[in-house]
GURO-918956 format. One record per residue: x, y, z of N, C-alpha, C, CB in turn; residue in one letter. Coordinates in steps of 0.001 Angstrom, whole numbers, plus 500000, padded with zeros to 6 digits. Glycine has a CB too. Example, Ala and Ser with C-alpha at 12.3 -4.5 7.8 and 13.67 -1.06 7.14 Angstrom:
2
513190494310507800512300495500507800513200496700507800511308495527509046A
512850497750507080513670498940507140512900500030507870514084499402505725S
This chain:
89
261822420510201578262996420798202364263557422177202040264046419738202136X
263486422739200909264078423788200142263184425148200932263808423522198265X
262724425219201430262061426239202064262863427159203249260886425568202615X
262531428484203229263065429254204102263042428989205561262593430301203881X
262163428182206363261900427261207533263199426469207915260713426222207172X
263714426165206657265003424901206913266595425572206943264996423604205365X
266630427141206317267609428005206496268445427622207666267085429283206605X
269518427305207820270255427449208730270060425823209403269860428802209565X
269886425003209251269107423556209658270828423213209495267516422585208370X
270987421766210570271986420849209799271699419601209069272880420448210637X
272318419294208397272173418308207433273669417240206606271406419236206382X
273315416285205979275135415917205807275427416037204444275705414227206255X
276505416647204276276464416925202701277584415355202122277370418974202263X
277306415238201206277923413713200897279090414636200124276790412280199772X
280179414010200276281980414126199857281549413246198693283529413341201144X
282201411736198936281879410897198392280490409824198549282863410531198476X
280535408843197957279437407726197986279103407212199654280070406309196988X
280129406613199974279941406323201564280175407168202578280663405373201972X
280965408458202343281477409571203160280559411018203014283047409814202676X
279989411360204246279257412555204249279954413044205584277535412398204224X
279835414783205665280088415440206494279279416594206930281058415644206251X
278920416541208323278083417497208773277919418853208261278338417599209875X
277235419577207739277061421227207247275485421641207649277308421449205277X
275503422526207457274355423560206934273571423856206449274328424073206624X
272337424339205522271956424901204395272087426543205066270370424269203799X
272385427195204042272705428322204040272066429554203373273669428171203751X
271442428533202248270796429687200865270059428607200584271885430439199329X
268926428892200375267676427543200061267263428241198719266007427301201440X
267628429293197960267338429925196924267798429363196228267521430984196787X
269430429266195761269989428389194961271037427127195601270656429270194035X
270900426115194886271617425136195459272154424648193980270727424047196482X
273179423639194802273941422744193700273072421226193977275963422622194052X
273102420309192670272594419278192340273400418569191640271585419438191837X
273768417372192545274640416382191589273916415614190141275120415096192637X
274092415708189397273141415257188024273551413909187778273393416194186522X
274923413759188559275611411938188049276984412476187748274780410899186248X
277711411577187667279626411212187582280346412869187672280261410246185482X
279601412954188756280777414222189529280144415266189023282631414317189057X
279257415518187896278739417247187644277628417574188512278123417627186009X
277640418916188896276745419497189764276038420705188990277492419936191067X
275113420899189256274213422564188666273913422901189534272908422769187747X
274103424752188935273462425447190503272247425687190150274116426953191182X
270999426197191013269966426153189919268725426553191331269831424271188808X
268165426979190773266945428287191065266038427346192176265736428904189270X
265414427526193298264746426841193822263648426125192503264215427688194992X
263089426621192222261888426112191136261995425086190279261544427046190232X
263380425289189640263896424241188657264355423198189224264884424644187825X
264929423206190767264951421760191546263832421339191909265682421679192739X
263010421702191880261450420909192404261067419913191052259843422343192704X
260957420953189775261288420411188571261892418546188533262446421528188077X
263249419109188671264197417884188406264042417158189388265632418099188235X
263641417207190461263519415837191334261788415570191528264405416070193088X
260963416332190769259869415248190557260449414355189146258153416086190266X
261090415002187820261241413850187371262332412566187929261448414224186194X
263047412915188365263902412240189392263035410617189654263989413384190983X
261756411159190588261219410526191705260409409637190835260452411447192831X
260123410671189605259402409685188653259851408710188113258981410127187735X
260840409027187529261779407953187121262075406975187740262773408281186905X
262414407151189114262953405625190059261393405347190394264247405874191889X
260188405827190490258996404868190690258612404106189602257829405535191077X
259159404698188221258562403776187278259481402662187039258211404443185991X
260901402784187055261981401363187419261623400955188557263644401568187563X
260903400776189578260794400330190749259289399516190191260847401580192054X
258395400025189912257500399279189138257650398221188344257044399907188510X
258618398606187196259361397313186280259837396416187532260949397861185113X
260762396547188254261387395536188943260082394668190066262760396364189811X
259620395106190190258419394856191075258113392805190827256807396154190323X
257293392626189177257227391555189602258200390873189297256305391086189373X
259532391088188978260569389930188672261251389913190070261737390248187292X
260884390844191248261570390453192567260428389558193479262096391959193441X
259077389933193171258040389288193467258594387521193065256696390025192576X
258397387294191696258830386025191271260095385267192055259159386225189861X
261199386074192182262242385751192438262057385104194315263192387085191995X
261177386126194790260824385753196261260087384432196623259968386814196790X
258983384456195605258560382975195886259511381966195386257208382646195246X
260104381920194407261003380967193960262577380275195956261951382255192115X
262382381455196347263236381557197269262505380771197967263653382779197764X
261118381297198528260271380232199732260226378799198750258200380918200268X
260223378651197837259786377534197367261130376740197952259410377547195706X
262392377378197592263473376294197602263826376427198965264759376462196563X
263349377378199913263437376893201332262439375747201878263234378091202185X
261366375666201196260461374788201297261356373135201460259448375046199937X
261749373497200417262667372106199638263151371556200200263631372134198793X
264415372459200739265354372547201168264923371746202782265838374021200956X
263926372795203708263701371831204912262739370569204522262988372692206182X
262318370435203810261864368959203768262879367765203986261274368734202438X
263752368342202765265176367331202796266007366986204250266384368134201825X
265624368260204975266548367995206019265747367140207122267156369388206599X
264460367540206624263873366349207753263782365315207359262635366425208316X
């Protein structure tokens, strides 16, 4: 996205958590990056490519962990819908 192609593009910049408002990119050279609880860095195209592969890494490898305990949790669900319409018939 960070590329000179997307200069001038619109996009929504988030205010808060549920609230975003229409803008711009303006400078794809440096941008700000929310890091978590309100701090932002400004920071070099290069070093954001950086931080959001580990980013991406990070939520694929918690997404992995969670994997089979939502797996488990899903059949447990068909099972007790199973149940559940038997009883009702």
């Amino acid at each position: 996205m960070l590329n000179k192609n997307n200069e001038g593009k619109e996009l929504l910049v988030p205010l808060t958590s549920p609230m975003h408002v229409p803008g711009k990119l303006h400078n794809v050279e440096h941008v700000l990056i929310d890091v978590g609880t309100g701090y932002y860095v400004k920071n070099e195209n290069e070093d954001d490519k950086d931080f959001f592969k580990r980013k991406i890494d990070f939520f694929t490898k918690q997404m992995e962990k969670m994997q089979p305990a939502l797996q488990e949790k899903h059949a447990m669900k068909q099972a007790l819908m199973e149940m559940m319409s038997q009883k009702i018939q």
